[in-house]
KOLRO-502194 format. One record per residue (C-alpha): residue number from 1; residue in three letters; y, x, z. Coordinates in steps of 0.1 Angstrom, whole numbers. Last residue first. Layout:
<nodes>
{nr NUM rest ALA c2 Y c1 X c3 Z}
...
</nodes>
This chain:
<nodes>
{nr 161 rest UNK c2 -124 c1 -93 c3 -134}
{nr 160 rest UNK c2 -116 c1 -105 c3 -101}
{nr 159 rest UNK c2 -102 c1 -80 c3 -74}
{nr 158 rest UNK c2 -99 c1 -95 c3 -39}
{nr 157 rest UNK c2 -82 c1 -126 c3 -21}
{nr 156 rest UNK c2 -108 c1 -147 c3 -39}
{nr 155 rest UNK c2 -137 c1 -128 c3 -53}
{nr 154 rest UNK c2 -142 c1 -93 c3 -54}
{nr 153 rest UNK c2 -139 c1 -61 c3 -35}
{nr 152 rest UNK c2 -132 c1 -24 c3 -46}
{nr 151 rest UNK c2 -153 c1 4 c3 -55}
{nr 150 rest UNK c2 -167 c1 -9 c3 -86}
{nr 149 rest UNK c2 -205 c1 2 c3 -83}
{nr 148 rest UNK c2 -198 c1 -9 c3 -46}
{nr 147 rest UNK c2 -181 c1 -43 c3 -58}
{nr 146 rest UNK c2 -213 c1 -46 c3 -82}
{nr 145 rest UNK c2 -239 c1 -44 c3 -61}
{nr 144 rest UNK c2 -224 c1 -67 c3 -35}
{nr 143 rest UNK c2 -210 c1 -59 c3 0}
{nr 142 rest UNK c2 -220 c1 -72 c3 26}
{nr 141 rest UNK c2 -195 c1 -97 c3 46}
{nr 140 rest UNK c2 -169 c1 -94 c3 71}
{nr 139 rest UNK c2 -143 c1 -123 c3 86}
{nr 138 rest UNK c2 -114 c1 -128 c3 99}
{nr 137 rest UNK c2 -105 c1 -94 c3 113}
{nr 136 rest UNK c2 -72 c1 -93 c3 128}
{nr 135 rest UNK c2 -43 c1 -69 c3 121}
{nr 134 rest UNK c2 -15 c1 -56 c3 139}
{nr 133 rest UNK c2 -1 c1 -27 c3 116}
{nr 132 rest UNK c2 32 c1 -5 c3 132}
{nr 131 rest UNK c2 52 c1 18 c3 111}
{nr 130 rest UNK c2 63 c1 50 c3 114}
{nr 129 rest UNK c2 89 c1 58 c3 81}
{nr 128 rest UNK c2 91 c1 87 c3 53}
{nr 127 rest UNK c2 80 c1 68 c3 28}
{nr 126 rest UNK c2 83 c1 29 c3 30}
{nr 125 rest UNK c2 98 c1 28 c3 -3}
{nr 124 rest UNK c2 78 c1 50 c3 -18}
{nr 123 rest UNK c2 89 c1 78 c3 -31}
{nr 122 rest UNK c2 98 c1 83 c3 -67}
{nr 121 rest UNK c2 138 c1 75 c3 -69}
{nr 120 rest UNK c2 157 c1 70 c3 -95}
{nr 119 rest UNK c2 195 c1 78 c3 -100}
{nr 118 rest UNK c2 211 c1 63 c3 -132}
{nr 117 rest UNK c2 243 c1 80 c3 -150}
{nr 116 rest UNK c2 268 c1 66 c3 -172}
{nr 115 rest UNK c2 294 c1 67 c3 -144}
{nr 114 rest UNK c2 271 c1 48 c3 -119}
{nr 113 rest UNK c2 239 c1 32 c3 -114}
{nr 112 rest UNK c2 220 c1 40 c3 -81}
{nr 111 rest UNK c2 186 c1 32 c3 -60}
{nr 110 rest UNK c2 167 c1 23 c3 -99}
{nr 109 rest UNK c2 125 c1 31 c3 -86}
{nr 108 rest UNK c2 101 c1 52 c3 -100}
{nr 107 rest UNK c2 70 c1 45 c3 -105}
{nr 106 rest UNK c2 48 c1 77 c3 -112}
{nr 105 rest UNK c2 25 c1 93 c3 -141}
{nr 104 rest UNK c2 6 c1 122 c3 -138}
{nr 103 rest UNK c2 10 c1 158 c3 -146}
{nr 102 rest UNK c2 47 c1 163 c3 -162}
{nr 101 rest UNK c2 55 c1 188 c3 -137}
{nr 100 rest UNK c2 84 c1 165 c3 -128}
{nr 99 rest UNK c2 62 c1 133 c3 -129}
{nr 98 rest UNK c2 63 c1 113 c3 -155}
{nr 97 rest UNK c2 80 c1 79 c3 -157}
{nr 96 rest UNK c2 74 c1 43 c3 -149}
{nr 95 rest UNK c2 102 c1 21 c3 -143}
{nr 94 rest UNK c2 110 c1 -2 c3 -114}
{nr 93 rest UNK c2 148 c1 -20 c3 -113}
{nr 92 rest UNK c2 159 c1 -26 c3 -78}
{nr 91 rest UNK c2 196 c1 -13 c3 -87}
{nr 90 rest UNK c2 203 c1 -22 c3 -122}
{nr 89 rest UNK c2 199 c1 -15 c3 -159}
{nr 88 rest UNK c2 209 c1 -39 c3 -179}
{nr 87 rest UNK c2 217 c1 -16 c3 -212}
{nr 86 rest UNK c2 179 c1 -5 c3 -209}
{nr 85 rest UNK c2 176 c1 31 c3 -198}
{nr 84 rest UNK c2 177 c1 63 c3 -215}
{nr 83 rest UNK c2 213 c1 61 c3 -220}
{nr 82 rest UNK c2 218 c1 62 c3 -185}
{nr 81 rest UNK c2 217 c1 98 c3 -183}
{nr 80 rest UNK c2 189 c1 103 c3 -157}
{nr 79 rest UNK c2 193 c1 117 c3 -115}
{nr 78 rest UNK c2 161 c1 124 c3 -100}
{nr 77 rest UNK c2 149 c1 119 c3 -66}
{nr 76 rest UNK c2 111 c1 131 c3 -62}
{nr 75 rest UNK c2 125 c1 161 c3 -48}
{nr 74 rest UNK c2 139 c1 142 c3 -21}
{nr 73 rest UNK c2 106 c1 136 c3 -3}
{nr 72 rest UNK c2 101 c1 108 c3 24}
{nr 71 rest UNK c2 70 c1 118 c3 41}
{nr 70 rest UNK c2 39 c1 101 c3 33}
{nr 69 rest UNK c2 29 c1 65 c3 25}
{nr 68 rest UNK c2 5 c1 57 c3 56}
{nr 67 rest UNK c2 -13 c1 83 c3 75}
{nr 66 rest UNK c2 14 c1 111 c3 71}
{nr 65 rest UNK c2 44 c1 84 c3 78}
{nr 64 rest UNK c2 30 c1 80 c3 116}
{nr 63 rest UNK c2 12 c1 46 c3 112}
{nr 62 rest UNK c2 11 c1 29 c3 149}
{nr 61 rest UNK c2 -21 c1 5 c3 152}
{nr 60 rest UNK c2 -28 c1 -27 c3 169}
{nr 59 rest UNK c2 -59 c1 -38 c3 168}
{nr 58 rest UNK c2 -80 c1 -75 c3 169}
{nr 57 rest UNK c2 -113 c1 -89 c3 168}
{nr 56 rest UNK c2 -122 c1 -121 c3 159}
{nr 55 rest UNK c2 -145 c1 -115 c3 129}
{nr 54 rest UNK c2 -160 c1 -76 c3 140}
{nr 53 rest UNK c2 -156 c1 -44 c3 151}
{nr 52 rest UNK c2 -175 c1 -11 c3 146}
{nr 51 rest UNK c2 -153 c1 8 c3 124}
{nr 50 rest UNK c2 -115 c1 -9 c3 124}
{nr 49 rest UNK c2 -100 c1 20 c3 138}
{nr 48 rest UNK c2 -117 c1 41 c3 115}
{nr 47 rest UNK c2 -104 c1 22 c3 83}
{nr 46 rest UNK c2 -69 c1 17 c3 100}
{nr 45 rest UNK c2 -65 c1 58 c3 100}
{nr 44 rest UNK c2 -78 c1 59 c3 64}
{nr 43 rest UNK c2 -52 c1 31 c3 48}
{nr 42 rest UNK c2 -69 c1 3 c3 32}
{nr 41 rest UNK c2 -84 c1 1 c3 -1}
{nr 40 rest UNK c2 -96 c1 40 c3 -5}
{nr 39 rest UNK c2 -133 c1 33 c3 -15}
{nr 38 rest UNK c2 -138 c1 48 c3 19}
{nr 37 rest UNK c2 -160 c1 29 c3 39}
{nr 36 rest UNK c2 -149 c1 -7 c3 34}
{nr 35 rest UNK c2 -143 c1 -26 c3 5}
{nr 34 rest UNK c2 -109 c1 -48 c3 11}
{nr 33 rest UNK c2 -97 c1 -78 c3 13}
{nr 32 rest UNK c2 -59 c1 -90 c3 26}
{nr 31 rest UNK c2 -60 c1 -124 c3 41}
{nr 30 rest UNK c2 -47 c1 -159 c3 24}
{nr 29 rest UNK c2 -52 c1 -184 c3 49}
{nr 28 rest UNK c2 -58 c1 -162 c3 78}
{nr 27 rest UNK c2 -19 c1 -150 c3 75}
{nr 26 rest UNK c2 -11 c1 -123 c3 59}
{nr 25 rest UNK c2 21 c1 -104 c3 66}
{nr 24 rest UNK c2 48 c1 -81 c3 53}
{nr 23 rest UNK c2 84 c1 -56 c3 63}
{nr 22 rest UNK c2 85 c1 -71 c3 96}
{nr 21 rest UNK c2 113 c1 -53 c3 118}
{nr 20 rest UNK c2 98 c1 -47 c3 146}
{nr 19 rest UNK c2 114 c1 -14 c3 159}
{nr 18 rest UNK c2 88 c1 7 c3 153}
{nr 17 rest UNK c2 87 c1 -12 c3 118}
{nr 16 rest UNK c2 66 c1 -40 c3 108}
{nr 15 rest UNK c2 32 c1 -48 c3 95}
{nr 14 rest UNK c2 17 c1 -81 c3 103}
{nr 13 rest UNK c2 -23 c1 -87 c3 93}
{nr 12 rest UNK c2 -48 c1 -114 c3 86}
{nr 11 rest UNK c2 -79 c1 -92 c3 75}
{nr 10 rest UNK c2 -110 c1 -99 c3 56}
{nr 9 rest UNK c2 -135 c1 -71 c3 54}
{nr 8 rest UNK c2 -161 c1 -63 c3 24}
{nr 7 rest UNK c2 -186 c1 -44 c3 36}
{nr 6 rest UNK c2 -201 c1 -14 c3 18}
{nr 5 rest UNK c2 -197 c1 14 c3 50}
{nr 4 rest UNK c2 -195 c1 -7 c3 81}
{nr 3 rest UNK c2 -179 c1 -32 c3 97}
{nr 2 rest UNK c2 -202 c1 -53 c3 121}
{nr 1 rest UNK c2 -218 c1 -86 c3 112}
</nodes>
């Protein structure tokens, strides 16, 4: 079977940096499922590269940072009193918070804690950065009813309600 809109793909993957540092992996064992054919579980640019192919076949794709997790953007940095934090605070921490315009809500994550002040940061942490995906399809199946009413795949590896 091809993939095409409403299939459910299977993919072993390795993503690393330019350089090739790996920053995460799948092996065939436990793969990375998605709902193809835009339900938004995979980036765009690695949907379309993976149109058309099928179990066994293989790309190798470079992520610029505007087809993966934008560019970096240091408005999204904010410095908080650190009185609004718990008293263990630390560099790492995640927290959710509002967005500046107070619109939707964002993760933010702890990249400082000094002088009674804590500095959070709402980009991800792969924004800003190229990155390379290698990915092989292990296998591709239609979807079901459900998973398209859902937008997303189910079953093992996937979404389960």
């Amino acid at each position: 079977m091809n993939i095409a809109k409403n299939t459910v793909v299977s993919l072993s993957y390795r993503l690393s940096t330019l350089d090739g540092e790996l920053l995460e992996e799948a092996g065939a064992d436990a793969p990375a499922v998605y709902l193809h054919g835009g339900y938004a579980g995979i980036f765009p640019k690695v949907e379309d590269a993976l149109e058309g192919m099928q179990a066994g076949d293989e790309i190798d794709v470079v992520l610029e940072p505007e087809d993966a997790f934008g560019e970096y953007d240091a408005a999204l940095v904010r410095v908080e009193p650190a009185h609004l934090f718990p008293d263990d605070v630390r560099v790492g921490m995640q927290f959710e918070g509002a967005s500046e315009d107070g619109s939707h809500v964002m993760i933010y994550t702890v990249t400082e804690v000094a002088e009674g002040q804590v500095v959070v940061d709402g980009n991800h942490p792969l924004a800003g950065r190229s990155l390379r995906l290698q990915c092989r399809v292990e296998d591709v199946r239609a979807a079901t009813a459900e998973e398209i009413a859902h937008g997303h795949a189910h079953g093992p590896g996937a979404h389960a309600h």
